[in-house]
C-alpha positions in Angstrom: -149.2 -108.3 -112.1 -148.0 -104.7 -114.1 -151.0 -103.9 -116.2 -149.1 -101.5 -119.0 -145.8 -102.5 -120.8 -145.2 -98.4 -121.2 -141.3 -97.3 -119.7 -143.4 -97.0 -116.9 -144.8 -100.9 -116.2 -141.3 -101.9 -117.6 -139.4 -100.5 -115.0 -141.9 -101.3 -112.3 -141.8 -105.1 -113.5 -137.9 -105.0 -113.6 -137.7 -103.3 -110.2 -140.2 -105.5 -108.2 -138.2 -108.6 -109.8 -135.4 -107.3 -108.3 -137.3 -107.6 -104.6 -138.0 -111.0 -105.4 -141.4 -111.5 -106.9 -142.7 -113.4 -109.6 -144.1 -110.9 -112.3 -146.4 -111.2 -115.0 -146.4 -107.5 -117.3 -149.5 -107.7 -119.8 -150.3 -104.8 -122.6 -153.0 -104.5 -125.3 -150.7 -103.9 -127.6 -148.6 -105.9 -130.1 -145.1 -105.0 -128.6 -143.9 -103.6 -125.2 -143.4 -99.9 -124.9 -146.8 -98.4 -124.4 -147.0 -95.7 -126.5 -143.9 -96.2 -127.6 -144.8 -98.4 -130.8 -142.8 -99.0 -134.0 -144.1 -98.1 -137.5 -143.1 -99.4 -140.5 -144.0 -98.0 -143.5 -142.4 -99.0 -147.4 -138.6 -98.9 -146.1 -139.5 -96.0 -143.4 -139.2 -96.5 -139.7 -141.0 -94.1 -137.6 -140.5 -94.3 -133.0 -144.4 -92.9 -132.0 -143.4 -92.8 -128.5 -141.2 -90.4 -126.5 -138.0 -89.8 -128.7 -136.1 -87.5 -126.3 -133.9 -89.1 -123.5 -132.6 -87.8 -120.7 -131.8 -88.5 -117.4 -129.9 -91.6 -118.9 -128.4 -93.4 -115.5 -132.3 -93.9 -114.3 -132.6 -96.3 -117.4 -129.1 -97.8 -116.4 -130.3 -98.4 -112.8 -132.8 -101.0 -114.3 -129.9 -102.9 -115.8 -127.6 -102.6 -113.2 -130.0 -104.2 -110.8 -130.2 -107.6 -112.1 -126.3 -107.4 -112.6 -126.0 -106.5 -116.2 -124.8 -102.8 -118.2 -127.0 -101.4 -120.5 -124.5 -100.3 -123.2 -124.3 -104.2 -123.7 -127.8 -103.9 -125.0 -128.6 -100.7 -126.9 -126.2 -97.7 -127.6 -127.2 -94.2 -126.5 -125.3 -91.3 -128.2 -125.8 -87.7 -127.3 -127.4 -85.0 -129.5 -125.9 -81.2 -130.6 -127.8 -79.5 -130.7 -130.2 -80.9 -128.3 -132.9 -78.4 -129.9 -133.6 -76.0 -133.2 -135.8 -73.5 -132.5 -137.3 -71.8 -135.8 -138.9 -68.7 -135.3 -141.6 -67.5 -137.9 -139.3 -65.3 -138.9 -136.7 -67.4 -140.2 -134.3 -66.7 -137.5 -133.5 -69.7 -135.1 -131.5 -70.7 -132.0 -129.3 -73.6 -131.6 -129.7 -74.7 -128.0 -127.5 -77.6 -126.5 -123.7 -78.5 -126.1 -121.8 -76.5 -123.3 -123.2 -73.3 -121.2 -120.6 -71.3 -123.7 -122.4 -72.6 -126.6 -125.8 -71.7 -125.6 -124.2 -68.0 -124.0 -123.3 -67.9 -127.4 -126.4 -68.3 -129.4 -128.2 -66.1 -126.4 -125.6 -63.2 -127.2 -126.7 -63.5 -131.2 -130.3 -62.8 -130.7 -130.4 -60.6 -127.5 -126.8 -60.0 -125.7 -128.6 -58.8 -122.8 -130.5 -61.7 -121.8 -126.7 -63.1 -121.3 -126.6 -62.5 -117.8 -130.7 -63.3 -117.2 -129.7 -67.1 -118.7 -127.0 -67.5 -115.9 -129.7 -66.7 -113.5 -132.5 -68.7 -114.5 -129.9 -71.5 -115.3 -128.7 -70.8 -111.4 -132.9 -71.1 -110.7 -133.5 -74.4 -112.2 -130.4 -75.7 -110.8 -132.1 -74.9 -107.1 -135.1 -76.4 -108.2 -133.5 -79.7 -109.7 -131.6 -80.3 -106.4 -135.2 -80.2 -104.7 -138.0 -81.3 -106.9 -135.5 -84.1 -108.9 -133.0 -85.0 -106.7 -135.1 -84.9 -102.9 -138.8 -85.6 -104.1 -139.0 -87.4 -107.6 -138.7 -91.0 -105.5 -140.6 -89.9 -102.3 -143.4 -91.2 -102.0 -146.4 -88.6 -101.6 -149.5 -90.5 -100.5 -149.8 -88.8 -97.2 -150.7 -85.2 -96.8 -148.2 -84.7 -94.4 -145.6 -85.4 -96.8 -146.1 -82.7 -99.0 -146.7 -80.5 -96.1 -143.3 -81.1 -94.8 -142.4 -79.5 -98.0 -144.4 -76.4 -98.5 -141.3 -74.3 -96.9 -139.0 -75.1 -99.7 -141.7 -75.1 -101.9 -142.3 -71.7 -101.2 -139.1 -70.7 -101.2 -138.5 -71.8 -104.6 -141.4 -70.7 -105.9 -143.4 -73.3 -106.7 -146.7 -71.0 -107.1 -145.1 -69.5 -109.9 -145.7 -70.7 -113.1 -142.6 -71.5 -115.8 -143.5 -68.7 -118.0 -143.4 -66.1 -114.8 -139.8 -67.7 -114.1 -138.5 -67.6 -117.3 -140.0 -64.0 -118.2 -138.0 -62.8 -115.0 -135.1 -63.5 -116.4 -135.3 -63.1 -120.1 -136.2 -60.4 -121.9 -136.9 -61.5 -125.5 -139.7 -63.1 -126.5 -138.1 -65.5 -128.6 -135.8 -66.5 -125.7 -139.0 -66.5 -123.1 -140.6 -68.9 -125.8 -137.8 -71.1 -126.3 -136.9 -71.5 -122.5 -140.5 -72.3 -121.2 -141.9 -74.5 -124.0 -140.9 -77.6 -122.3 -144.1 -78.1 -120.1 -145.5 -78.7 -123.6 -143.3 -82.1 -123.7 -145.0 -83.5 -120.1 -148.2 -82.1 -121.3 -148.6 -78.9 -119.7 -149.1 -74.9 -120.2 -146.2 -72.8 -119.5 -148.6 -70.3 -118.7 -150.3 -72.5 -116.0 -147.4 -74.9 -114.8 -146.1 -74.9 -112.1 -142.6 -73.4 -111.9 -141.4 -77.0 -110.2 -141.1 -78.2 -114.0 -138.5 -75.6 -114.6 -136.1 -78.4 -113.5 -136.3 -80.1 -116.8 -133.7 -77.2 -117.9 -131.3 -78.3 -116.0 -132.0 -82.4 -115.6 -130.9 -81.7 -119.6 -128.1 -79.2 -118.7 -127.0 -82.1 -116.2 -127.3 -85.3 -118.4 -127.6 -84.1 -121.6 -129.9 -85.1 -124.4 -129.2 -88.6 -126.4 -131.3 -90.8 -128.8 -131.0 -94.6 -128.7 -129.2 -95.9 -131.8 -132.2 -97.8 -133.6 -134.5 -95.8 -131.9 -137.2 -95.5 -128.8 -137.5 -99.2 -130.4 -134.1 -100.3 -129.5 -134.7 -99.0 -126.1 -137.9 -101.1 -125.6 -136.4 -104.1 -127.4 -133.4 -103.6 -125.2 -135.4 -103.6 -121.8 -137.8 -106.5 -123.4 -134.3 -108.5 -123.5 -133.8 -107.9 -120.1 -136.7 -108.7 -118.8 -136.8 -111.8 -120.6 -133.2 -113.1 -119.1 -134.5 -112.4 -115.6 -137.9 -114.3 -115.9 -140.6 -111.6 -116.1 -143.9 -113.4 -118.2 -145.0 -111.0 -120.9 -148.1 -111.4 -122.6 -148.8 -108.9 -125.8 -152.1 -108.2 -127.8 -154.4 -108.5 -124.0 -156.2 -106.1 -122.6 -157.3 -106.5 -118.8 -160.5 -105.4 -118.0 -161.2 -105.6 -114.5 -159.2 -105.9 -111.2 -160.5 -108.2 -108.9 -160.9 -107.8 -104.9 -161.5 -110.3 -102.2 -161.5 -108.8 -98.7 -160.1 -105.1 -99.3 -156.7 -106.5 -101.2 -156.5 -107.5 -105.0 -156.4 -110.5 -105.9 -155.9 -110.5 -109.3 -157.2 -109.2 -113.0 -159.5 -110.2 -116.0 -158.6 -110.3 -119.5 -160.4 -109.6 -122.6 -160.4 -112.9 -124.1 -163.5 -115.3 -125.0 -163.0 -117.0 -121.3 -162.9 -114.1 -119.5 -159.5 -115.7 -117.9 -158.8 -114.4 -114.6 -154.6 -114.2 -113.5 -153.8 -114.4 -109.4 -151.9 -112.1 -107.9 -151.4 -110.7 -104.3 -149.7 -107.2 -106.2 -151.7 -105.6 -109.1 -149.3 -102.3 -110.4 -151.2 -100.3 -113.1 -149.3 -98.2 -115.8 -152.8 -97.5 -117.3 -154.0 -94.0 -117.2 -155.3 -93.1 -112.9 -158.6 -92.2 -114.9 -159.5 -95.5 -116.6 -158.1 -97.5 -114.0 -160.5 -95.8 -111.2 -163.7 -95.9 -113.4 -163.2 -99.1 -115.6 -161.1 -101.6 -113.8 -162.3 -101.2 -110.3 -165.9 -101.1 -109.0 -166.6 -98.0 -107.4 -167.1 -99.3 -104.0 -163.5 -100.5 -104.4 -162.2 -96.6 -104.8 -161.8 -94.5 -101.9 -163.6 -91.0 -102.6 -159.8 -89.1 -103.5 -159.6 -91.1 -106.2 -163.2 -91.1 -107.9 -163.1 -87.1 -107.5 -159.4 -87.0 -109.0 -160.9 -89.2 -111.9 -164.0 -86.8 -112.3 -162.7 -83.5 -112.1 -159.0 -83.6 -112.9 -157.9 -81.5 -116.0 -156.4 -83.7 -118.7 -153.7 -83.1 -120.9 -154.3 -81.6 -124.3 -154.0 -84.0 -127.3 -152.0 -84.8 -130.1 -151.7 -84.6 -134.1 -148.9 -86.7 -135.0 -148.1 -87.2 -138.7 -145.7 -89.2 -139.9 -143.9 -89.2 -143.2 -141.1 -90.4 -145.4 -139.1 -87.9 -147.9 -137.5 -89.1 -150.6 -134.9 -86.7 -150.4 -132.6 -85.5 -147.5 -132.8 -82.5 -145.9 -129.5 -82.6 -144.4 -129.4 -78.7 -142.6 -132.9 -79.8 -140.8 -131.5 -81.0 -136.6 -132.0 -84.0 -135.0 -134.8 -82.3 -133.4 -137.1 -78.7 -134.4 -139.6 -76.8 -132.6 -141.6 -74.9 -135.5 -143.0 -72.2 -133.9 -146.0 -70.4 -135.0 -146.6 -66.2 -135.2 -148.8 -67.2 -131.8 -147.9 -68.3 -128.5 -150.0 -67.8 -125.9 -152.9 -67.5 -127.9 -152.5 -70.8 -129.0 -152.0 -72.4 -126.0 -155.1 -70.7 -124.9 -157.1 -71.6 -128.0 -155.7 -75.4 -127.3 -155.9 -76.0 -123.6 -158.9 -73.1 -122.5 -160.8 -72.5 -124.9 -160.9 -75.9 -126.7 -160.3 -75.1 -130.0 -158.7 -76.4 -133.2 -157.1 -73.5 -134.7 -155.9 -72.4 -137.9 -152.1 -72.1 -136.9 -150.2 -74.1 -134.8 -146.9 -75.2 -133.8 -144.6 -78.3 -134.6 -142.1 -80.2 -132.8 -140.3 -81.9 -135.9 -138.2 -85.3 -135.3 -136.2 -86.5 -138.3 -134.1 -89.2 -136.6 -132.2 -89.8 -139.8 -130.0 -86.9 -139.1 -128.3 -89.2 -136.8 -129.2 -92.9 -137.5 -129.9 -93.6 -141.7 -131.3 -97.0 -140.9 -134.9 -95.0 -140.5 -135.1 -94.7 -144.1 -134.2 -96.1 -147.2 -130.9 -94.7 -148.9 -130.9 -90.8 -150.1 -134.3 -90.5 -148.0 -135.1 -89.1 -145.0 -137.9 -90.3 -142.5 -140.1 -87.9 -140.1 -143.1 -87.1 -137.9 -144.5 -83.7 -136.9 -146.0 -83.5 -133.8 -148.7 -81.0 -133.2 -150.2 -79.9 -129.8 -153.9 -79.7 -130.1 -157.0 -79.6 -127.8 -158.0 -83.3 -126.4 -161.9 -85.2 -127.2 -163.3 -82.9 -124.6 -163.7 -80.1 -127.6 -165.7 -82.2 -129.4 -163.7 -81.7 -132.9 -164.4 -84.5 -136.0 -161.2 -86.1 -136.9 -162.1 -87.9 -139.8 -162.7 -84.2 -141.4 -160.4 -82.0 -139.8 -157.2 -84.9 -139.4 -156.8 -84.3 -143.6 -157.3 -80.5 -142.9 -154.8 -80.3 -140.2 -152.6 -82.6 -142.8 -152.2 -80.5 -145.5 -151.6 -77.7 -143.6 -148.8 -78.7 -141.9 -147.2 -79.4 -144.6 -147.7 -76.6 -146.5 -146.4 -74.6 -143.6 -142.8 -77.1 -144.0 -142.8 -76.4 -147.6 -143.0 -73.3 -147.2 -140.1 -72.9 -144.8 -137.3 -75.3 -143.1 -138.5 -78.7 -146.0 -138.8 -77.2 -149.4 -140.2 -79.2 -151.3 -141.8 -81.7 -149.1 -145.4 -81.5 -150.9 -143.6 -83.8 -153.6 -140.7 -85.5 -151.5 -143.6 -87.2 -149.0 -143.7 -90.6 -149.3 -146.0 -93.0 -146.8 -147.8 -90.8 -145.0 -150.0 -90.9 -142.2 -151.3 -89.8 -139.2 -152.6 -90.2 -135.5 -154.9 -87.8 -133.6 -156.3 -87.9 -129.9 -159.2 -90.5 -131.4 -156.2 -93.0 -131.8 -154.8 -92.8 -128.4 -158.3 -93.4 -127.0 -158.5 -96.5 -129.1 -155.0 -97.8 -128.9 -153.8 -97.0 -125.7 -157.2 -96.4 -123.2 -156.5 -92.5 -122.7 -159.7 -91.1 -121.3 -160.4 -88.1 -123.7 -157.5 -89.1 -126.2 -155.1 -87.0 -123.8 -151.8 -87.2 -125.1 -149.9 -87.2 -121.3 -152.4 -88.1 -119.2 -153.0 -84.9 -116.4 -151.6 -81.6 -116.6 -148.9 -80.8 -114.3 -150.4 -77.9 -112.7 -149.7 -76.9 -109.2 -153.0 -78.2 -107.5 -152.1 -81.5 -110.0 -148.4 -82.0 -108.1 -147.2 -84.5 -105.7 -150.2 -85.1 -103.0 -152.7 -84.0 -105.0 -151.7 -86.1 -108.2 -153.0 -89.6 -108.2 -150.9 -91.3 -105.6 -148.5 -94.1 -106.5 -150.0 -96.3 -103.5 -153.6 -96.7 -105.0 -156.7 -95.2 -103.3 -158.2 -98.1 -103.5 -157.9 -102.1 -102.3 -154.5 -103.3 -100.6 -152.1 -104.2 -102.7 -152.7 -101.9 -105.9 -149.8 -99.8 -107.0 -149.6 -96.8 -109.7 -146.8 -95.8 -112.0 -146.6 -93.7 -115.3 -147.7 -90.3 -116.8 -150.8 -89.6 -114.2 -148.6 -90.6 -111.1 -146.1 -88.5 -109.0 -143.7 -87.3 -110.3 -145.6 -86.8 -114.0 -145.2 -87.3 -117.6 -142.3 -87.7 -119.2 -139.7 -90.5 -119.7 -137.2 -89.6 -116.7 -140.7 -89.1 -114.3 -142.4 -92.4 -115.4 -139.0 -93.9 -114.8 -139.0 -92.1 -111.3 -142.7 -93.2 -110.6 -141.2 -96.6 -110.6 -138.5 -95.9 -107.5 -141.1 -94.4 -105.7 -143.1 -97.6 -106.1 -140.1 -99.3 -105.0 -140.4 -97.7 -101.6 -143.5 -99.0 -101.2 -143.4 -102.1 -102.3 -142.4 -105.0 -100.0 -139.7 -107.0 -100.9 -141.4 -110.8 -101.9 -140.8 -113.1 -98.0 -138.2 -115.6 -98.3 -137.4 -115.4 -101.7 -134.0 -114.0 -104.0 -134.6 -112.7 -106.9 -133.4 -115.2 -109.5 -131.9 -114.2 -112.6 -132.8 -117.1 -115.4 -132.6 -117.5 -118.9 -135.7 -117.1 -121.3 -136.5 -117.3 -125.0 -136.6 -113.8 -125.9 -140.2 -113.4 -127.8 -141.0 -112.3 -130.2 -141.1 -108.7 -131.4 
């Protein structure tokens, strides 16, 4: 039983149907893909899940274990640039293609930094080969697993947090910005991180950055094919509520539904957020002590503002995808993860998938979202009053700069906030990536993939080793597969099935 259809409980059905069991994957919501939902809105298509793939061959592993190719079922094409950076003062940086490229766009805003990129390209390489290639599989539910790797750990600085690595390297603060802002896209603050995440660098340097022809939605449709043809039961629009346990071992889950309908299994794996699963599916006398005090005192990830929009225009020199960046940096991230505040100014990551697929609008338009970093539920902020605030003012700030214009181009507009992913997807505080990946939040002391809890319950997702983000929910998954016994006396069988619907 896989409680969460997210990439996460997708690949952890797929891969434990591979071993040979029979798999039932429920979700609360009305398609698969977690987060990853499809909006429609008058002609405009809009992906509210993760929009940025990389690590490509860990979604092709799926396939390719129940005998089949992925590019059969969805098309991935690769990005350039893989990032716009706009600065707030009108400069920007191109970064993506070959090292040349990015040498290139380094030399035009600080030539001396030249030689620093090499080097902290040469650092994330060394970190990649440990903290990727060794350890993003392995499990880590035993403390002498992550002490086995405190030497290498040490030597690669892993106390260290991205914005100290990058800054000894770079020397321009537009560079430092651009080169540690990607904790911000597993949840995290470059200025508390640890330097371990400084791997994503080169994961993208390594395998590129693509986008899924059709969108994050093709993806998940492609994947809900698959697991269709290869027999794994999906049931949509349910929402479990309780795990049950005979004996120390699960033995199956509840559902929300008028007769309380209970579903057997000897395997529950939860792609639910650790938090929810450890204080609302589980009595507490069924959680070891770890995991109730992870659940209590862990720090969450901060929140989202997501707004999405149609123009009815093109804005053809905008990139595939745009960090905005705001006159603050640190600041903000203080003001957003410290001191829990909603701020005047901000900054954006802008995705405008028509710059490479048109079908996401209607023709001569142009469809969007703005994603905006902003403290979770624990800061106590109203929504319903400051979601129009936070509105207007980001578009006035995309008028005013890179969409000129927009204030009477929008068409369809709306928005999400950190109340909706409480609602929608059960994320304790409305955190947008579940817990922060700080040092003391890595490996053993994140939530374990083996659950703390009865025999027989398995994690996977944001909140798990190795973290957030689509290639380490993807990875949770072959670390569960270490775990997880292949099913006695049984091959996996590979079936047809109706496709459903959606």
């Amino acid at each position: 039983m896989v409680i969460g259809g997210g990439f996460g409980g997708i690949a952890a059905a797929l891969r434990a149907r591979a071993k040979g069991h029979e798999v039932t994957l429920v979700d609360r919501c009305p398609r698969l893909g977690g987060r990853a939902q499809v909006f429609e809105r008058d002609g405009y298509r809009h992906d509210a899940g993760p929009t940025v793939i990389t690590a490509p061959f860990l979604l092709e592993e799926l396939f390719a274990l129940h005998g089949r190719a992925m590019r059969d079922y969805v098309e991935l094409v690769p990005l350039a640039p893989w990032y716009r950076f706009h600065f707030p003062d009108g400069d920007h940086f191109d970064y993506g293609g070959s090292v040349e490229d990015t040498l290139g766009e380094i030399a035009r805003i600080h030539p001396p930094d030249v030689d620093g990129y090499r080097r902290l390209l040469a650092a994330s390489q060394a970190i990649y080969a440990v903290g990727f290639t060794q350890l993003a599989d392995v499990p880590f539910d035993r403390f002498g697993s992550m002490l086995r790797q405190v030497p290498d750990l040490l030597r690669l600085g892993a106390y260290r947090t991205v914005w100290e690595l990058v800054s000894t390297h770079l020397q321009s603060a537009k560079l430092r910005q651009a080169f540690s802002i990607q904790p911000l896209l597993v949840g995290g603050n470059p200025f508390d991180t640890t330097s371990i995440y400084a791997l994503i660098h080169f994961l993208e340097r390594a395998h590129g950055v693509h986008f899924a022809m059709g969108g994050t939605g093709a993806l998940v449709d492609a994947l809900g094919r698959l697991m269709a043809e290869v027999g794994i039961n999906v049931r949509l629009d349910t929402t479990v509520t309780g795990i049950d346990v005979a004996h120390g071992a699960v033995s199956g889950v509840v559902l929300d539904n008028p007769s309380r309908e209970r579903l057997a299994a000897d395997v529950v794996i939860s792609d639910a957020n650790p938090a929810y699963l450890y204080t609302r599916l589980l009595r507490a006398d069924d959680v070891r002590v770890s995991a109730r005090l992870k659940a209590r005192h862990h720090k969450r990830s901060m929140g989202l503002f997501v707004l999405f929009f149609g123009a009815a225009r093109r804005y053809d020199k905008v990139a595939h995808h745009t960090i905005w960046l705001g006159a603050r940096y640190r600041e903000l991230l203080d003001d957003i993860f410290h001191r829990q505040v909603l701020a005047e100014d901000f900054s954006i990551y802008l995705h405008r998938p028509t710059a490479t697929d048109a079908s996401f609008a209607p023709d001569g338009c142009d469809s969007f979202y703005a994603l905006v970093p902003v403290p979770n539920l624990d800061a106590g902020i109203d929504w319903e009053v400051e979601g129009p605030r936070l509105r207007d003012r980001v578009l006035a700030a995309l008028d005013a700069t890179i969409l000129p214009g927009i204030s009477d181009a929008i068409r369809a507009d709306f928005f999400m906030t950190p109340e909706d992913f409480r609602s929608r997807y059960l994320s304790p505080a409305g955190a947008g990536f579940s817990v922060q990946p700080t040092f003391a939040q890595s490996a053993w002391f994140r939530f374990h993939n083996r659950g703390e809890g009865p025999r027989g319950l398995y994690l996977v997702g944001a909140g798990t080793h190795p973290g957030a983000g689509l290639p380490g929910v993807l990875s949770s998954a072959k670390v569960l597969e270490r775990l997880l016994p292949a099913a006695p006396d049984v091959a996996p069988a590979i079936v047809p099935a109706v496709v459903m619907a959606g």
